[in-house]
C-alpha positions as CSV (number, residue, x, y, z in Angstrom):
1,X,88.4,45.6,97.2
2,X,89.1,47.7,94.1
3,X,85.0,48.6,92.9
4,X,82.9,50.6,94.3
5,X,79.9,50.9,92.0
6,X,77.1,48.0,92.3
7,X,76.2,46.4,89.5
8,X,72.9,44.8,88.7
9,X,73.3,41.5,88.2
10,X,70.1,41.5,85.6
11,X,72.2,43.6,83.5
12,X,74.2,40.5,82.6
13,X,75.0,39.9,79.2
14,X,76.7,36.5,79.0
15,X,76.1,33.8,77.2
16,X,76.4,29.9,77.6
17,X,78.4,29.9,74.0
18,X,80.9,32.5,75.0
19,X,81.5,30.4,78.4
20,X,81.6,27.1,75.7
21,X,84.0,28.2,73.2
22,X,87.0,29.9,76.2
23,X,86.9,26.5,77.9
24,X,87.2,25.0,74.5
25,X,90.3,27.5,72.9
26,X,91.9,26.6,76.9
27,X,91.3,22.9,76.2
28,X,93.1,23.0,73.3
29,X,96.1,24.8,74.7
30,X,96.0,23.1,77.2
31,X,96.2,20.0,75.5
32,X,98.4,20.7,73.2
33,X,101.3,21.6,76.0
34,X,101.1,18.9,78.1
35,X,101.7,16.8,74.8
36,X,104.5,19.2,73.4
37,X,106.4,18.6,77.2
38,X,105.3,14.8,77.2
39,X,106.4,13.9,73.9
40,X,109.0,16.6,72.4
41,X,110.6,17.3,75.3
42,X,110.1,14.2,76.9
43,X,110.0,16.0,80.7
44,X,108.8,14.2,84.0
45,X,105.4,15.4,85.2
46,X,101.9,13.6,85.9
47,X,100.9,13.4,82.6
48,X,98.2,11.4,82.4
49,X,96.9,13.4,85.9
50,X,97.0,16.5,83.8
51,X,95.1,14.8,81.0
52,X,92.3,13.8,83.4
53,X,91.7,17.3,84.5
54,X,91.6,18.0,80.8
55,X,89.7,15.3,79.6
56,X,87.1,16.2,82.5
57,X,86.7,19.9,81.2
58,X,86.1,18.6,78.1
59,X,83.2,16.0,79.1
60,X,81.9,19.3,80.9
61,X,81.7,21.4,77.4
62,X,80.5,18.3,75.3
63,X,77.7,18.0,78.2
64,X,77.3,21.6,77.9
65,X,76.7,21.6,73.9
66,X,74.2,19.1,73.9
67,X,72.1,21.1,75.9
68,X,72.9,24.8,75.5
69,X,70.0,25.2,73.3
70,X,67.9,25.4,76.9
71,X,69.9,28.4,78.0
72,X,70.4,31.6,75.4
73,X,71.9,33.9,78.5
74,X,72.7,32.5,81.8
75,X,72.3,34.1,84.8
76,X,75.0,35.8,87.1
77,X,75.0,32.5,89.4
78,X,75.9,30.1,87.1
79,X,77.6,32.3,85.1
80,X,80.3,32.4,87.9
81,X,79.9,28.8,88.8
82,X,81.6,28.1,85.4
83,X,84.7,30.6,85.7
84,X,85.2,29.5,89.1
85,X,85.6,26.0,87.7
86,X,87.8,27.1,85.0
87,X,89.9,28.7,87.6
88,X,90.1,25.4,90.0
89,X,91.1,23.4,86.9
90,X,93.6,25.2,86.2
91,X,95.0,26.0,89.5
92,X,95.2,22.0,89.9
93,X,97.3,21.8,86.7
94,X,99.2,24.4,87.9
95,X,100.0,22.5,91.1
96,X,100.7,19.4,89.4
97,X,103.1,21.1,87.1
98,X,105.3,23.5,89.3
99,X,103.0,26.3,90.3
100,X,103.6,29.6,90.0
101,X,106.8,29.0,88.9
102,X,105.2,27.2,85.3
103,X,105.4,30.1,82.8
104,X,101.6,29.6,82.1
105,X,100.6,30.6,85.9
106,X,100.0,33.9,84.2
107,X,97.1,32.6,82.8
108,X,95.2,32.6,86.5
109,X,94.4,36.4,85.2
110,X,91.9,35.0,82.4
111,X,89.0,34.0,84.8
112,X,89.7,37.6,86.8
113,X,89.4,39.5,83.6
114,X,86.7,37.7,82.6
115,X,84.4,38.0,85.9
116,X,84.8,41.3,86.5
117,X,84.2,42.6,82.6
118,X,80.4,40.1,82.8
119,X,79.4,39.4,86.0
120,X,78.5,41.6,89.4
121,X,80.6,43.2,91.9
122,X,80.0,40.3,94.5
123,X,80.7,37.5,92.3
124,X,83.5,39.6,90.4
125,X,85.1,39.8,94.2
126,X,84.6,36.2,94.8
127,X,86.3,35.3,91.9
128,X,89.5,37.9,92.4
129,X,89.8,36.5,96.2
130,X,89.7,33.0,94.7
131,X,92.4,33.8,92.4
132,X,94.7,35.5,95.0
133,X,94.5,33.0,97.5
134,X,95.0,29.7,95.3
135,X,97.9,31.7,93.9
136,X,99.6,31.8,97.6
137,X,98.7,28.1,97.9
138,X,100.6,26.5,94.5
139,X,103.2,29.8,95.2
140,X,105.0,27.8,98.4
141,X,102.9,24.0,97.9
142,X,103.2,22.5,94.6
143,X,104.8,19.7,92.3
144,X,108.0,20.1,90.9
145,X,108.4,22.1,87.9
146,X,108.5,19.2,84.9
147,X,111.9,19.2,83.7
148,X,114.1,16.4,81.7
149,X,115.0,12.9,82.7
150,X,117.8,13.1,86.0
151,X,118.0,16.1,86.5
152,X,116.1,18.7,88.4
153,X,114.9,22.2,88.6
154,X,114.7,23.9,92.2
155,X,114.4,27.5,92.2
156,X,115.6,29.9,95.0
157,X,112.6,30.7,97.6
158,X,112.7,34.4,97.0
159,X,111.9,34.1,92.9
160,X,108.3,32.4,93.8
161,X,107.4,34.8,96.0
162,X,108.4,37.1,93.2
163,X,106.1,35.4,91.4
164,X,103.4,35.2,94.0
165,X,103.5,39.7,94.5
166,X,103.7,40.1,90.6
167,X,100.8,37.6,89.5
168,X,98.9,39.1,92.9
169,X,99.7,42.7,91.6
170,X,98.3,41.7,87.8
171,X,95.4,40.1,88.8
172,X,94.2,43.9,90.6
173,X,95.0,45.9,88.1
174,X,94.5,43.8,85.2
175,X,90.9,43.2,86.9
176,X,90.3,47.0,88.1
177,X,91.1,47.9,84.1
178,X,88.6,45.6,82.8
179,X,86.6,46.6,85.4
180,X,86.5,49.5,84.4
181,X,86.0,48.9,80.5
182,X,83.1,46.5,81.5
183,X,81.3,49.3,84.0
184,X,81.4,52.3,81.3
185,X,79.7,49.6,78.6
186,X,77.2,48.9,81.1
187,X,76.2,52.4,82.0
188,X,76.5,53.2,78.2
189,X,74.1,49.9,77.8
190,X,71.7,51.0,80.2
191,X,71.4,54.7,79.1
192,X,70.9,54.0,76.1
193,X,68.4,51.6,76.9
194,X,66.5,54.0,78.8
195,X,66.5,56.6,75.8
196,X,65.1,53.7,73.8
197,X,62.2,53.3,76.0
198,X,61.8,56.9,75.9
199,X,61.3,57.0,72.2
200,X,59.4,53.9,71.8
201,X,57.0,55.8,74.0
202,X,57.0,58.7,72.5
203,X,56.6,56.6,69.1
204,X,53.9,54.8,70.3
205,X,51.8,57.9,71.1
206,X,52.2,59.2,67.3
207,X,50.8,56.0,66.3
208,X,47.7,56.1,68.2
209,X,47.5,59.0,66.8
210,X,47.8,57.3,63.3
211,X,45.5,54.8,64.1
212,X,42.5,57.0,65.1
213,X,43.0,59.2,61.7
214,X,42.6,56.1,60.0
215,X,39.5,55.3,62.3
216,X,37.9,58.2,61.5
217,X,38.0,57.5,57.6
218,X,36.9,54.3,58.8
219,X,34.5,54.6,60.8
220,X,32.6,57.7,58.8
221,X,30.8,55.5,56.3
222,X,29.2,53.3,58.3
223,X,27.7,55.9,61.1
224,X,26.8,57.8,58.6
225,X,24.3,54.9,57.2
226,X,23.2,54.2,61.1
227,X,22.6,57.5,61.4
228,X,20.4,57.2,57.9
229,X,18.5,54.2,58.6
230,X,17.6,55.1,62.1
231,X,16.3,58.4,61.0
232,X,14.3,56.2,58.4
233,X,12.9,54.0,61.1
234,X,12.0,57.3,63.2
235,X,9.7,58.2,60.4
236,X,8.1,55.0,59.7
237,X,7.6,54.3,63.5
238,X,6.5,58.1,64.8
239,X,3.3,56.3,66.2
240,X,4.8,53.4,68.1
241,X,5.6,54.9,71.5
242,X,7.4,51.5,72.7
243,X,10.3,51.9,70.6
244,X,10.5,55.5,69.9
245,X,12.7,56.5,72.6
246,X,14.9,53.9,71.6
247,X,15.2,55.3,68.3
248,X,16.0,58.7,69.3
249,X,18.5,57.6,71.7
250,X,19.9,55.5,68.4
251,X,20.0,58.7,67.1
252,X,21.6,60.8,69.5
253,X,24.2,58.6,70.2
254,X,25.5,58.2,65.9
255,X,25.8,62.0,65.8
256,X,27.3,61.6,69.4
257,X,29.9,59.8,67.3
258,X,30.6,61.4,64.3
259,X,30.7,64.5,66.0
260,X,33.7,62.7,68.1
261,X,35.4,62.1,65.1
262,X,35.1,64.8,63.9
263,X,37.2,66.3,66.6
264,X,40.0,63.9,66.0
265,X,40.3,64.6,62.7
266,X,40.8,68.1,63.2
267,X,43.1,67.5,65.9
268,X,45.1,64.9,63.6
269,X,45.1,67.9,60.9
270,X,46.4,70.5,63.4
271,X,49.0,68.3,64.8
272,X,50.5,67.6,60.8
273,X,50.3,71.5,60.4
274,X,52.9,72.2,63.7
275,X,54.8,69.1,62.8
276,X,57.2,71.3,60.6
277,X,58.3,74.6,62.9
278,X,60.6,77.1,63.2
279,X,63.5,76.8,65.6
280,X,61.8,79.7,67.9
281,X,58.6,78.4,67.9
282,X,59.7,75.3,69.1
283,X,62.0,76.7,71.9
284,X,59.0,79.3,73.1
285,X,56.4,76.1,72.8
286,X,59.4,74.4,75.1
287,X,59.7,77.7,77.4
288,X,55.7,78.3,77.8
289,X,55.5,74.4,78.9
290,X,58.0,75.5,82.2
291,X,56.9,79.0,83.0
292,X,55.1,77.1,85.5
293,X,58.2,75.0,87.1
294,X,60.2,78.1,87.5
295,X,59.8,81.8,89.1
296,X,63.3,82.7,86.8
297,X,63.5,84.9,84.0
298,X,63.8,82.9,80.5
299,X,64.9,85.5,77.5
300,X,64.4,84.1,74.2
301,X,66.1,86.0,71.4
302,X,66.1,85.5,67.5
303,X,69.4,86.9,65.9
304,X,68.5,87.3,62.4
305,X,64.9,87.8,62.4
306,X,64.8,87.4,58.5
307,X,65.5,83.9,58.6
308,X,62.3,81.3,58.7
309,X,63.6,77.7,58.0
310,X,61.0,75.0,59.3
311,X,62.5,72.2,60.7
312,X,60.7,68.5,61.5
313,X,59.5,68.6,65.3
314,X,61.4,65.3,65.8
315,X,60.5,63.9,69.3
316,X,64.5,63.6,70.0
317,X,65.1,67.0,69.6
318,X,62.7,68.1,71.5
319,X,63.3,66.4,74.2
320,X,66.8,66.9,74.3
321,X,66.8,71.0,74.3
322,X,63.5,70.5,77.2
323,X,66.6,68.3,79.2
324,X,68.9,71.5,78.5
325,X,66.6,74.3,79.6
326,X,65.1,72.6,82.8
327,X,69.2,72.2,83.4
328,X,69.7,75.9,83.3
329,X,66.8,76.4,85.3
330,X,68.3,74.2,87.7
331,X,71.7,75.7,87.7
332,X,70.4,79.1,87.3
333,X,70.1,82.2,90.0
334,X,67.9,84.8,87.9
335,X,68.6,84.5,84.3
336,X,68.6,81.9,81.7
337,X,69.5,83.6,77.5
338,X,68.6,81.2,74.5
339,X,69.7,82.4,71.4
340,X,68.8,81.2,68.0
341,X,71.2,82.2,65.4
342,X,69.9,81.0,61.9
343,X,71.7,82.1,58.7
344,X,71.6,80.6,55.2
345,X,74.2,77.6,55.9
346,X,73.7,76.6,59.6
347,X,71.3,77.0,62.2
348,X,72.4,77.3,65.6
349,X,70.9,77.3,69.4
350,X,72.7,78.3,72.9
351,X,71.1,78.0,75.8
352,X,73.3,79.8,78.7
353,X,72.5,80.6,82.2
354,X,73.8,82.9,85.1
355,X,74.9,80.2,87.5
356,X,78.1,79.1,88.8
357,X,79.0,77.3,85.2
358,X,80.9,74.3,84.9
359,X,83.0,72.5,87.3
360,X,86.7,72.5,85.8
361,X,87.0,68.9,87.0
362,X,84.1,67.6,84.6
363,X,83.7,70.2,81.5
364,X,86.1,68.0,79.5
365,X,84.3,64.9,80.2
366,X,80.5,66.3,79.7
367,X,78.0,63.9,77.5
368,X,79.6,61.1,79.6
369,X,76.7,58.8,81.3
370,X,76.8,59.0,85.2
371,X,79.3,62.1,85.1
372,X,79.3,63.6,88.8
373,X,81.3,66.5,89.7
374,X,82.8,66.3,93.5
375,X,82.4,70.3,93.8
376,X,78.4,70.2,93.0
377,X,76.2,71.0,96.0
378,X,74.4,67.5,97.8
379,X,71.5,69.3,96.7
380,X,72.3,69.3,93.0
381,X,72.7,66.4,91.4
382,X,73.0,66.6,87.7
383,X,75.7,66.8,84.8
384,X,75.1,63.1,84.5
385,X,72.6,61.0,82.2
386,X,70.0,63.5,81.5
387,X,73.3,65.4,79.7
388,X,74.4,61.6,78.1
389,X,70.6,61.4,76.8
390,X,70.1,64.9,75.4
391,X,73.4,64.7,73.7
392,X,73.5,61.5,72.3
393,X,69.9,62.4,71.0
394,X,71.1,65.8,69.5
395,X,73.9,63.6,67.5
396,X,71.6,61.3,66.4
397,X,69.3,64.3,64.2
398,X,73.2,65.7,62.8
399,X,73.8,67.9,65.8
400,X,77.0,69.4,67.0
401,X,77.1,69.6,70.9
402,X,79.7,71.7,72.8
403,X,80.1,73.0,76.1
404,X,81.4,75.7,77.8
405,X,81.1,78.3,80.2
406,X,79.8,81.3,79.2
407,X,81.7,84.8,78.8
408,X,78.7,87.3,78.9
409,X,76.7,85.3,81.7
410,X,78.5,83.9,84.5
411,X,77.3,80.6,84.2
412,X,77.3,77.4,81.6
413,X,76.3,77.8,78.1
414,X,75.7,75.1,75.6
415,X,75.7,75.1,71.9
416,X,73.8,73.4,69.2
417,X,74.7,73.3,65.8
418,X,72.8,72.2,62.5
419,X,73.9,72.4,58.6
420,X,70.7,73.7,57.1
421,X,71.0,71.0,54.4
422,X,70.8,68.5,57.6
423,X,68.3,69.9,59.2
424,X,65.5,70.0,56.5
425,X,66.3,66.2,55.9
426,X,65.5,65.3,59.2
């Protein structure tokens, strides 16, 4: 068939009321059409066949409501056990009322669209086949088409199978569209929740962090009256050699602490003093942290050395410019430039390298999730989420992101841009 990317069927985000209220808006319509033919136009058909097949849908919803409370988000499964029902039921009132040749046969595209945009590739196939092979049933092997009291409605053999290649035709590439729409939410979904679960890492580090500062305030009082009160009891019981030892240990092991503490607070103090930095100091703490990863020559250069602006070390940024370099030192032969160009109204960092640059066929398109280019090497994968990520994260703190390929170094460059007034806020 028409995909080619597999599709985790966990990822599925459908829900048991979505699935209630389409079968309810097709009742309806359904409904109401069969009336407006029985009653206004007073055409021959199986009505009260058709209103069986509706009124059993509609048993199936009310059953449905009363307990949907027991499922928030089905699973892929049942998920495609319902649209395939939705498609049967309406493929038998399609049959009963003309088949393909009834102007509502275009509806047999809803349950297509539908399982491709929510549900997995294999179920997603199953329903498409489904769809294309009860359309080439009702196509030659249907009812007639309901139409007034003595007289009658045949149309030339030719027209259905019309019919049959155009409603075959929509149902691929109404399906491969939504398809497609459906797989670029997904990856955005996933990415995204794999940069949340980056952060809430990262966050959750800081607040240990948090929490031991507060610890130590905590905590400093009351060793400090242990450490009292056992010195006390080392004076007052010097003679009794049965619990002396005990008391000493006692002792030892209260400074033991506090002198712990005092470590962390110090460490909590530095950390608040290199939590606001300068754009260099935070690209050479970056470049010092993969010196070791990398035998390739990394030139750091301020432009206008007068220029000291402290920015916030947020965790998004830098992990987004760490993502960057380790890219250039990826893509790089000998020689990776970062320039930081700071002046009163924007700051400004490009990281270029002296590789092969950027493939033509996916420079337009970079910061997309999952964005592979068919020219790089088996041995290079890249240009794909890591770049989604870093990007995404750079927007988020105000950034402007562009890419390029670089004039002065044959190779890629990329370019990040702050408004000074944005930066500080951070």
């Amino acid at each position: 068939m028409f995909f080619r990317e597999r599709i985790n069927p966990q990822g599925l985000r459908i829900t048991l009321e979505t699935l209630i209220n389409i079968r309810w808006i097709a009742i309806v319509g359904q409904f109401f059409t069969v009336s407006v033919v029985e009653y206004f136009l007073k055409f021959e058909f199986p009505y009260f066949g058709t209103l069986t097949l509706i009124f059993l849908s509609a048993l199936v919803n009310v059953y449905l409501e009363i307990n949907k409370s027991k499922f928030l988000t089905i699973n892929n499964f049942y998920a495609t056990l319902s649209i395939f029902y939705d498609l049967v039921q309406l493929i038998l009132l399609l049959f009963m009322t003309g088949g393909l040749s009834n102007p509502f046969s275009i509806l047999i595209i809803v349950p297509t669209t539908i399982s491709v945009t929510y549900l997995s590739r294999g179920s997603s196939q199953f329903i498409v086949t489904c769809s294309i092979i009860f359309s080439t049933v009702i196509a030659f092997y249907h009812m007639p088409l309901p139409y007034p009291v003595n007289e009658s409605l045949v149309l030339p053999k030719y027209y259905n199978i019309g019919l049959w290649l155009s409603l075959g035709i929509g149902i691929i590439f109404l399906g491969n569209y939504a398809y497609q729409l459906g797989r670029d939410n997904r990856v955005r979904s996933t990415a995204l929740s794999r940069l949340e679960e980056e952060l809430t890492k990262e966050k959750v580090v800081n607040s240990v962090g948090g929490m031991a500062a507060a610890a130590v305030h905590e905590l400093a009082t009351p060793l400090a009256t242990i450490s009292l009160v056992s010195k006390e009891l080392q004076k007052q019981l010097k003679d009794n050699s049965n619990i002396k030892e005990d008391i000493n240990l006692l002792i030892e092991q209260s400074e033991r602490c506090s002198s712990i503490l005092k470590d962390i607070a110090q460490r909590k103090q530095k950390d608040e003093f290199i939590e606001n930095i300068s754009p260099k100091e935070l690209i050479n703490e970056i470049v010092f942290s993969l010196n070791n990863i990398s035998n390739k020559e990394i030139n750091v250069e301020n432009l206008n050395l007068n220029q000291r602006m402290k920015m916030t070390k947020k965790t998004e940024i830098s992990y987004a410019l760490r993502n960057f370099i380790e890219n250039s030192i990826k893509f790089a032969k000998n020689k990776i430039n970062i320039e930081i160009d700071q002046n009163k109204k924007r700051t400004a960092i490009t990281i270029s390298d002296d590789g092969d640059g950027f493939n033509k066929d996916i420079i337009a398109n970079l910061g997309q999730p999952y964005l592979h280019s068919d020219n790089i090497k088996k041995n290079k994968k890249g240009m794909g989420l890591g770049v989604f990520i870093s990007k995404s994260l750079l927007e988020r703190c105000l950034a402007q992101v562009t890419f390029r390929n670089n004039k002065s170094l044959p190779g890629a460059s990329v370019k990040i841009v702050w408004n000074n007034s944005q930066l500080e806020n951070l």
